[in-house]
C-alpha positions as CSV (number, residue, x, y, z in Angstrom):
1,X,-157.8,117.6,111.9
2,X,-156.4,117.0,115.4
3,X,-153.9,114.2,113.8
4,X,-152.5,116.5,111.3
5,X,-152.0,119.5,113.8
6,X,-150.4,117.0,116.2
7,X,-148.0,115.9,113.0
8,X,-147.2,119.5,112.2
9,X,-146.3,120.5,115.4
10,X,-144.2,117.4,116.4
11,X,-142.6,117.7,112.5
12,X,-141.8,121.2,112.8
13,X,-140.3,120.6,116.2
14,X,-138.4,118.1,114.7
15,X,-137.0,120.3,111.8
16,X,-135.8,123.0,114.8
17,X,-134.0,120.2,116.6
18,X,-132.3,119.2,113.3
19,X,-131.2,122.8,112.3
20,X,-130.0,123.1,116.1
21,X,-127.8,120.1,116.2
22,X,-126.7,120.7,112.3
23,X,-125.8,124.4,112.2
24,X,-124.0,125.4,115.6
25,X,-124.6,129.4,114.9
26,X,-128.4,128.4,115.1
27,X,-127.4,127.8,118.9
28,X,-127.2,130.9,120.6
29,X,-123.7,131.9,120.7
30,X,-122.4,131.5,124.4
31,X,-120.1,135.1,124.4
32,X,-120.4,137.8,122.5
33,X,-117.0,137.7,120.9
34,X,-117.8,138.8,117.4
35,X,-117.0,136.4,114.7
36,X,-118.7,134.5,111.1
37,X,-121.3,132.0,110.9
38,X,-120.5,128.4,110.1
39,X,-120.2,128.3,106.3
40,X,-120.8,124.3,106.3
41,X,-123.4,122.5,108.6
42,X,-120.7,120.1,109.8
43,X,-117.6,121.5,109.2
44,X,-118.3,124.8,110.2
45,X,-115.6,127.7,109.0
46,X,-113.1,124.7,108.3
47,X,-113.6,125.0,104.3
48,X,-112.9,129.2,104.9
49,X,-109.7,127.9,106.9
50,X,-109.0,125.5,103.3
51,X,-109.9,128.4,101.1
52,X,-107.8,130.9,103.0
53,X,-104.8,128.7,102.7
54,X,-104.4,127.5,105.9
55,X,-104.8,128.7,109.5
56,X,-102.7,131.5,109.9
57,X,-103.8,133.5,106.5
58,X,-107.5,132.6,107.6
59,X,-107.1,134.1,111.3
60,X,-105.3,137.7,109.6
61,X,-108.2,137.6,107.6
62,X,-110.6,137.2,110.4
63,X,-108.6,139.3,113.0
64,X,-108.7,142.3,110.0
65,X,-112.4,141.8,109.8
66,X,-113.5,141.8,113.5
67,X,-110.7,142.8,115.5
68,X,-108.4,141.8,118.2
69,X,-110.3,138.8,119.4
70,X,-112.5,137.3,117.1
71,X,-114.4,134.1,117.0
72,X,-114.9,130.8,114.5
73,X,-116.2,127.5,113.9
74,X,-114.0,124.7,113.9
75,X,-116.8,122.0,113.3
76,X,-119.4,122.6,115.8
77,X,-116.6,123.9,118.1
78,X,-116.7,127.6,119.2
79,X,-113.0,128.9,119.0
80,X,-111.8,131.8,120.1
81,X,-108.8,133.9,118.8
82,X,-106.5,136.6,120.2
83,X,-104.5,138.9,118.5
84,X,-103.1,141.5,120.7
85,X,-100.7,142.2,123.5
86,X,-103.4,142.8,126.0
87,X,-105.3,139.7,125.3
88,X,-102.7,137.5,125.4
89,X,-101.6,139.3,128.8
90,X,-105.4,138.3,129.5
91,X,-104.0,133.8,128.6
92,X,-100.6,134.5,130.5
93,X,-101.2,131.6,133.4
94,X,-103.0,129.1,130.4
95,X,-101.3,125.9,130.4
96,X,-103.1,123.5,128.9
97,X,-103.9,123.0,125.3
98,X,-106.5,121.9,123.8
99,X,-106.5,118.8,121.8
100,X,-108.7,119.6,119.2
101,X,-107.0,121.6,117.4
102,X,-103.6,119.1,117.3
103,X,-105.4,116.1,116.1
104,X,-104.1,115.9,113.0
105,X,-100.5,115.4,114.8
106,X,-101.3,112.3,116.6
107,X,-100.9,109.7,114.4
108,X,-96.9,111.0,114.1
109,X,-96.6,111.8,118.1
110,X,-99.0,109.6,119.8
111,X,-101.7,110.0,122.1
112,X,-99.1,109.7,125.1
113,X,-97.0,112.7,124.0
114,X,-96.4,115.9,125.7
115,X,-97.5,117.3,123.0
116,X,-101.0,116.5,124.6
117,X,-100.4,116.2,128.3
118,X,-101.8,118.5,130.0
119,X,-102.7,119.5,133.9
120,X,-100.4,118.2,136.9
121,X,-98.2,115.3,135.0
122,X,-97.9,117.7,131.8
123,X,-96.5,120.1,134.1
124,X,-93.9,118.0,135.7
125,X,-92.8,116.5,132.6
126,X,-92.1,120.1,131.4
127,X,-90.8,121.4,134.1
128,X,-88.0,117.9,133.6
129,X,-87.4,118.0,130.4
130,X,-86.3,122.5,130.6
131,X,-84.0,121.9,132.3
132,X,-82.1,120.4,129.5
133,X,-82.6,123.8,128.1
134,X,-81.4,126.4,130.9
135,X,-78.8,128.7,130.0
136,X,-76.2,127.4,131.0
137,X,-76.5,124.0,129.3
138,X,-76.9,125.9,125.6
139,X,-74.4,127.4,126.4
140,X,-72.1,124.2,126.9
141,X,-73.7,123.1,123.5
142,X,-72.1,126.5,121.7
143,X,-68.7,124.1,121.4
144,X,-70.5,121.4,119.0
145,X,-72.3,124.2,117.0
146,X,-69.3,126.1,116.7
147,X,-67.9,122.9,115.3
148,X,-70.5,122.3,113.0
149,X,-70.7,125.2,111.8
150,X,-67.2,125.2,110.7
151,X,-67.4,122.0,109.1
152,X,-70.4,123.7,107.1
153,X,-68.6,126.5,105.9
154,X,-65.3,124.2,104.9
155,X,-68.0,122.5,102.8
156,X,-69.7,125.9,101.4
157,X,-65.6,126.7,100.6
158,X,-65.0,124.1,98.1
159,X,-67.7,125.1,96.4
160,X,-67.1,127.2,93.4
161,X,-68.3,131.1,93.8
162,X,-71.3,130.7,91.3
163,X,-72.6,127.7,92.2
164,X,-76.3,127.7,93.8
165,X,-76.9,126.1,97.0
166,X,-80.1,125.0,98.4
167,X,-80.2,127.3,101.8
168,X,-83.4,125.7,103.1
169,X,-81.8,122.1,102.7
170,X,-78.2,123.1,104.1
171,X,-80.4,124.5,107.5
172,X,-82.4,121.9,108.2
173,X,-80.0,119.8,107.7
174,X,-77.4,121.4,110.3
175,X,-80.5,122.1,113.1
176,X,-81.3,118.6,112.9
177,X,-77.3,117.5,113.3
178,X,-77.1,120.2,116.0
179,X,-80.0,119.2,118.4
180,X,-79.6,115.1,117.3
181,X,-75.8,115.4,118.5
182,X,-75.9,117.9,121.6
183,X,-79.4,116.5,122.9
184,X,-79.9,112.6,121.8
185,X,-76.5,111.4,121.7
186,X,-76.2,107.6,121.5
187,X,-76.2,106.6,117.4
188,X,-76.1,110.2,116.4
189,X,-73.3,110.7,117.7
190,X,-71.1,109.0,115.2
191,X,-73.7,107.8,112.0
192,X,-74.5,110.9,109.9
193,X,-76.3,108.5,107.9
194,X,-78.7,107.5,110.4
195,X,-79.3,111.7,110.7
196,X,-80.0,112.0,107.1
197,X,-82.4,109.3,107.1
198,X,-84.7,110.5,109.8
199,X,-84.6,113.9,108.6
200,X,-85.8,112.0,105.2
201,X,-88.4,110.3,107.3
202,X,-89.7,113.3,108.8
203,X,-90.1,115.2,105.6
204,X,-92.6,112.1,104.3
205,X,-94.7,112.6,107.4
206,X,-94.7,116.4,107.4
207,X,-95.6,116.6,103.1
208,X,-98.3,114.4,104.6
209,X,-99.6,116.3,107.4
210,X,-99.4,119.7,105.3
211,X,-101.7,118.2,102.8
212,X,-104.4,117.6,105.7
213,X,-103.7,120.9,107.2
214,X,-105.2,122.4,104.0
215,X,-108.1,119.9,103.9
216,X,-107.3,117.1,101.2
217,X,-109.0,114.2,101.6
218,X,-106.9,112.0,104.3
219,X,-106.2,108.8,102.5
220,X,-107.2,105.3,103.3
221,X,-105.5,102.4,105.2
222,X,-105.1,100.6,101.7
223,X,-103.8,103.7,99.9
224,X,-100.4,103.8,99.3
225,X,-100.0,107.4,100.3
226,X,-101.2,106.4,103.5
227,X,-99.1,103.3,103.8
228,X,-95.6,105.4,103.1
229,X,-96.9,107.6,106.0
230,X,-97.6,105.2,108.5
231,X,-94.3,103.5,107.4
232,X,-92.0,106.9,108.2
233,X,-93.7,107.6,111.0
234,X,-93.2,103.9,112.6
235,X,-89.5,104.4,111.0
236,X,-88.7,107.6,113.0
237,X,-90.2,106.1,116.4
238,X,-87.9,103.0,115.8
239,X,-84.7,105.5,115.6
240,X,-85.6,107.2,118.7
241,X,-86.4,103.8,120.4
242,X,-83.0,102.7,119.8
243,X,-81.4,105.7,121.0
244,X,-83.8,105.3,124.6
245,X,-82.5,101.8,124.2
246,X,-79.1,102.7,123.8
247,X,-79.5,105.0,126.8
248,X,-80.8,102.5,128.9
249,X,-77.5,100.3,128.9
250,X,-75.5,103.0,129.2
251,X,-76.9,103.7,132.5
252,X,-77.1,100.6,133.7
253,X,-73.7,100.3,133.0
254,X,-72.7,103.5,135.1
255,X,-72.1,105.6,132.1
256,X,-71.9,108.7,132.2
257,X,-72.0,109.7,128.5
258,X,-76.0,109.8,128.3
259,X,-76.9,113.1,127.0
260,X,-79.5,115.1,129.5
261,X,-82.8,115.2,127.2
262,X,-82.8,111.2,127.1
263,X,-81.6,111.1,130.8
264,X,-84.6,113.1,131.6
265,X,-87.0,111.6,129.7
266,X,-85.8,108.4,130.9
267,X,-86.1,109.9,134.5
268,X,-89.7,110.3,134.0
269,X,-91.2,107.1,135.3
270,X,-93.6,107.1,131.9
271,X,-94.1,104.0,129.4
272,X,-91.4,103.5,127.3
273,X,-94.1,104.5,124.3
274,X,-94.6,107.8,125.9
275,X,-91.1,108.1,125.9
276,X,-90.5,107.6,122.1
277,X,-93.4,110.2,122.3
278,X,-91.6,113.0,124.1
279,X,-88.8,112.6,122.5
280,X,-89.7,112.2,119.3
281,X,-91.9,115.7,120.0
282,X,-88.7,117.5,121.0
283,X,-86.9,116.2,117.7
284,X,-90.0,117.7,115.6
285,X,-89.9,120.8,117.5
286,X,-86.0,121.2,118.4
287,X,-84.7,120.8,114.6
288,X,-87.7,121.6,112.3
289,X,-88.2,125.5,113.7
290,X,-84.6,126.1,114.3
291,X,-83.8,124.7,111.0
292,X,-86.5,127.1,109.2
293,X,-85.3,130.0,111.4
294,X,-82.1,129.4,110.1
295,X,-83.6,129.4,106.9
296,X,-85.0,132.9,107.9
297,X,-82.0,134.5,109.2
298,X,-79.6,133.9,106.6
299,X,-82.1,134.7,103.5
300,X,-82.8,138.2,105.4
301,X,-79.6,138.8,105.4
302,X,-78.7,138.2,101.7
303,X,-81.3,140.0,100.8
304,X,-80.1,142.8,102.8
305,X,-77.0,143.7,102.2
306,X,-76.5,146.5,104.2
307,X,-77.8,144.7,107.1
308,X,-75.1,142.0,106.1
309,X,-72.8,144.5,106.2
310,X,-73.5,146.1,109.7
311,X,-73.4,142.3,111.5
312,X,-70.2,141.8,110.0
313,X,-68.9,144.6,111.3
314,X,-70.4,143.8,115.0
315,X,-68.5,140.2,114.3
316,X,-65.0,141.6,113.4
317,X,-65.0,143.6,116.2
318,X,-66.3,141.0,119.0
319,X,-64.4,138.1,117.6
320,X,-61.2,139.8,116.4
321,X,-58.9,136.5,116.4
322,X,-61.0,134.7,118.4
323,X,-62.3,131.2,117.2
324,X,-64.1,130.3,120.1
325,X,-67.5,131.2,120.7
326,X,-68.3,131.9,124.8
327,X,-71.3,133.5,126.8
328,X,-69.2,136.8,126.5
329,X,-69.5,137.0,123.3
330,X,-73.2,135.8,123.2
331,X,-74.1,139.0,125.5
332,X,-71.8,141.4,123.2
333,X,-73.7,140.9,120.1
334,X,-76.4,143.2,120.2
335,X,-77.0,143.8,116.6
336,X,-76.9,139.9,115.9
337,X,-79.6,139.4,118.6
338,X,-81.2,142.3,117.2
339,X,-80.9,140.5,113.2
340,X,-82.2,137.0,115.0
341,X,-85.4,138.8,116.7
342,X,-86.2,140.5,113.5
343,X,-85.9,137.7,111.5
344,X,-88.2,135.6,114.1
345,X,-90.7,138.6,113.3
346,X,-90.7,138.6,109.1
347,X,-90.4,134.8,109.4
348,X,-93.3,134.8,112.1
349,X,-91.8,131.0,112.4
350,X,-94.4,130.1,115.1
351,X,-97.5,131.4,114.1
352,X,-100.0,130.8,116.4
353,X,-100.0,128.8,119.6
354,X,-103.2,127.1,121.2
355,X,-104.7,127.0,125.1
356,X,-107.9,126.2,127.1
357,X,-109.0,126.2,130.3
358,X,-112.1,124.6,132.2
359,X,-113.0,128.1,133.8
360,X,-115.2,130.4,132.4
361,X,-112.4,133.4,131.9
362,X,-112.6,136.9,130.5
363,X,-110.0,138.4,127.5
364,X,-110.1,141.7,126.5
365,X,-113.6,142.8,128.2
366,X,-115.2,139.3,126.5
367,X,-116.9,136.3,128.5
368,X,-114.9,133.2,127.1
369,X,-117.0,130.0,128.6
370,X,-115.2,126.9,129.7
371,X,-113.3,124.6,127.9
372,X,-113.0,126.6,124.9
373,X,-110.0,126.5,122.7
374,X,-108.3,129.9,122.2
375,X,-105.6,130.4,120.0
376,X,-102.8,132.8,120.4
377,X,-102.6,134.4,116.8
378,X,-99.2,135.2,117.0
379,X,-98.0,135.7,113.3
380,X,-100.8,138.0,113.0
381,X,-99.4,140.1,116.1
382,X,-96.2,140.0,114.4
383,X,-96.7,140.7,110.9
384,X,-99.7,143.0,111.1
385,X,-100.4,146.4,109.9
386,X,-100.0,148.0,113.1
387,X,-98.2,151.0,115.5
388,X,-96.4,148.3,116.9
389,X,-94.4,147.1,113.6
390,X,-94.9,150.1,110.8
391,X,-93.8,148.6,107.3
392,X,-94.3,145.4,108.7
393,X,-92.8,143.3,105.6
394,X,-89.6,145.4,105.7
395,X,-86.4,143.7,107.4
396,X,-85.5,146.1,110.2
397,X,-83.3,145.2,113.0
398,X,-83.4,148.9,114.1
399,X,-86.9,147.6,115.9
400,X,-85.3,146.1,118.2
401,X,-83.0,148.7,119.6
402,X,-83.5,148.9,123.7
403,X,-85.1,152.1,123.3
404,X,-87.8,150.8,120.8
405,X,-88.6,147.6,122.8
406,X,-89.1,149.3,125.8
407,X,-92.0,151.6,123.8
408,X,-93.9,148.4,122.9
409,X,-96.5,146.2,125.1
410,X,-94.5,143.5,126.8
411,X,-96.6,141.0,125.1
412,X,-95.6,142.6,121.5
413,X,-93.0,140.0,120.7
414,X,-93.9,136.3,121.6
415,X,-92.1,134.1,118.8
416,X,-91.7,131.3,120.9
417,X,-95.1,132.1,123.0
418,X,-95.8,132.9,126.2
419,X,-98.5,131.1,128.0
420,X,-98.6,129.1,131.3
421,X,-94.7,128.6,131.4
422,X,-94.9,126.7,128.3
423,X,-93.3,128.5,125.7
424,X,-91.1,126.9,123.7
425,X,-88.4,125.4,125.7
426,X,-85.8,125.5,123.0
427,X,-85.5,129.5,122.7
428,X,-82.0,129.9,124.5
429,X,-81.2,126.6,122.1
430,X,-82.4,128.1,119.2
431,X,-80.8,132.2,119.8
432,X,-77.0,130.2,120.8
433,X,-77.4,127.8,117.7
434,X,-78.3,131.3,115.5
435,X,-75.6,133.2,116.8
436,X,-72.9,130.7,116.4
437,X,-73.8,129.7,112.8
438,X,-74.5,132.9,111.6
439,X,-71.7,134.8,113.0
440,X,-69.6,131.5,111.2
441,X,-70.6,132.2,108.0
442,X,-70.7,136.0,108.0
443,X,-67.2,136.2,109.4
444,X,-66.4,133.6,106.3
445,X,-68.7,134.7,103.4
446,X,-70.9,137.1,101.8
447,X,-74.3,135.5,100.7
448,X,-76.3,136.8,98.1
449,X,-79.5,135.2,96.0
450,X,-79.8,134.0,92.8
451,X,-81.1,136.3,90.4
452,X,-85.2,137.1,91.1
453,X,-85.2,134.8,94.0
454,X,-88.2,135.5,96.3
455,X,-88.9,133.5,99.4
456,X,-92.7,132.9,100.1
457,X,-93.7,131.8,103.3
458,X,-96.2,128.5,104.0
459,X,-97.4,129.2,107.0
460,X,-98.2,125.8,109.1
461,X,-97.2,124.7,112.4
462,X,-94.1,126.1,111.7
463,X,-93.2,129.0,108.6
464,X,-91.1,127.9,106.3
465,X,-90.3,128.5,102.5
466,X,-92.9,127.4,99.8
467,X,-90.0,126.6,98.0
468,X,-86.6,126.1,98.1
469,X,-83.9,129.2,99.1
470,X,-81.1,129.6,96.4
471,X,-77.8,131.9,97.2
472,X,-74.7,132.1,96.4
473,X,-71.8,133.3,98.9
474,X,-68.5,135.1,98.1
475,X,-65.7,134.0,100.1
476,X,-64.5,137.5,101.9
477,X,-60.7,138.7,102.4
């Protein structure tokens, strides 16, 4: 009798430890941010996240259910998420991120990257490579987009008035010609070929990550899926190696031609590796969000024309004969600036953003233990059902009218985030490369859509278009 009470006990214990370690809610949940279960032992709320269609449609859901800071289950991981102007004032000094939730990226950027740096040397490696993108330097980069931007519309010219062209393709396109010939320099500078291929590259690897971002099975080493991925990836690294390369001798040399991003990054005393890294990182980020806010801005516009209509106006009026785009004009157009913000907003390009810290911190009233990943749910701040953005799928520049920022939370608008001084470094890059190209083509043509065209955003890392953009522009007096 004592045996089998001796094998009860030490079986039941066993069955508690085993529930414990499989099902992390069992655990008693270290804050008392409200939040779901696991719905899988080991995956936790990860097939939710699947079901939901990705991250950001799975956090509105959650942030609708349980509020402004909710809680989830990535794996046995607690994560916390914040969807308000109060608690992200609450993550304003966060730096660091937290890897976990950008694991899926590494295979493309590398383990060295600055993607994933964090603490004292991913500070000064940010703080170096901004500086590439002060004000003054995208401003000395408005010459080149102005230039491109010309050459684009001379293209869009020959074009007969009917004929449908693929917006989303034309934008990514000219971001990735923009950023590759004002910040890498070297081969760029003179081989559109070599642009076209690496933006081809890049699309491989990004179909691929997409698909993992919405829990397909990641394929094997033999697969040929896999195989294409690993060889885009390796064929994008090469191209930016021979750029660094390329750099190099130029500067041994005494040149003075290298452009600043690869003089920084060159500057930074890391492995060559890391270097591809970085700059590879900046590439992804630089051309891939401008080119999708691009993408944003223009279908907005087509698909209000009356807004059309007012920016033109604006651009007759600051331009008059001018051809040349300067910081003057950049601070006269108001009503662009306001067209750019609100199409960050609808386009909610960035939709979330990521940070930890290995201090037990408080946001919005709730313990948040240490080292716990908490995402900034910015789409959901910006697209929301709110008082801060009524009608929140209509296009409205009006929002951003000096009198109707100044009547929102400071934190209301964060497209390019906000946290720890490491918000996007590319937004004064990415507002001079919108206002030159746009006010090119508005002064030029009038866009409109082809006939029942609706743009559906896929929300990843970055919003863009399920599918492709179609319009059609009308050359104006």
């Amino acid at each position: 009798m004592l045996a089998f009470v001796i094998f009860a006990v030490t079986f039941v214990a066993f069955l508690l430890i085993a529930v414990l370690y499989l099902y992390p809610a069992s655990r008693k949940k270290p804050t008392t941010i409200p939040g779901p279960d696991p719905s899988d032992p080991k995956d936790g709320n990860l097939p939710d996240i699947q079901l939901s269609g990705g991250l950001h449609n799975y956090l509105a859901e959650l942030h609708d259910e349980y509020g402004p800071i909710a809680s989830f289950w990535f794996g046995s991981q607690l994560v916390v998420s914040v969807a308000s102007p109060e608690g992200f004032a609450d993550q304003s000094h966060a730096f660091d991120r937290p890897a976990l939730l950008y694991e899926r990226y590494k295979p493309l950027l590398g383990e060295d990257c600055i993607m994933f740096s964090n603490g004292a040397e991913g500070r000064k490696r940010r703080n170096l490579y901004s500086q590439v993108f002060s004000e003054q330097q995208c401003m000395s980069y408005a010459v080149v987009f102005s230039k491109l931007a010309r050459e684009l519309c001379e293209r869009w010219a020959r074009k007969p008035s009917d004929q449908l062209l693929p917006l989303h393709q034309y934008m990514i396109a000219f971001a990735a010609k923009a950023l590759l010939t004002t910040t890498f320099g070297g081969l760029f500078l003179t081989d559109d070929s070599s642009i076209l291929q690496l933006v081809q590259e890049y699309d491989v690897c990004m179909a691929e990550l997409l698909s993992r971002e919405v829990m397909e099975p990641i394929a094997q080493k033999n697969d040929p899926r896999e195989k294409r991925f690993q060889q885009s990836i390796q064929a994008m690294k090469n191209a930016i190696k021979k750029v660094i390369v390329d750099a190099k001798a130029k500067e041994e040399g005494n040149s003075d031609k290298n452009t600043p991003l690869i003089k920084a990054i060159i500057s930074s005393g890391i492995s060559e590796e890391a270097m591809v890294s970085d700059a590879l990182a900046y590439f992804i980020g630089g051309f891939h969000t401008t080119g999708n806010f691009l993408t944003w801005v223009l279908y907005y516009l087509a698909l209000y024309p009356e807004v059309q209509e007012e920016l033109y106006q604006e651009l007759k009026l600051v331009f008059g004969t001018s051809s040349e785009f300067t910081e003057d004009h950049l601070r006269s157009l108001r009503f662009t600036r306001q067209v750019l913000d609100e199409a960050l907003r609808c386009g909610a390009v960035v939709p979330f953003a990521a940070r930890v810290q290995q201090i037990e911190t408080t946001i919005c009233g709730h313990i948040v233990p240490s080292g716990t990943p908490v995402i900034h749910a910015l789409g959901v701040v910006l697209q929301g059902e709110n008082t801060l953005w009524p009608n929140p799928e209509r296009f409205d520049p009006s929002r951003f009218q000096e009198e109707s920022v100044k009547s929102r939370p400071s934190l209301s608008f964060c497209p390019f985030g906000f946290a720890g001084k490491r918000k996007c470094p590319g937004e004064t890059f990415s507002y001079v490369e919108g206002a030159v190209l746009v006010s090119n083509v508005i002064l030029r043509f009038q866009l409109e859509l082809a006939d029942g065209q609706e743009a559906t955003p896929c929300l990843g890392m970055v919003s863009r278009p399920e599918d492709e953009v179609w319009f059609k522009l009308k050359p104006r007096e």
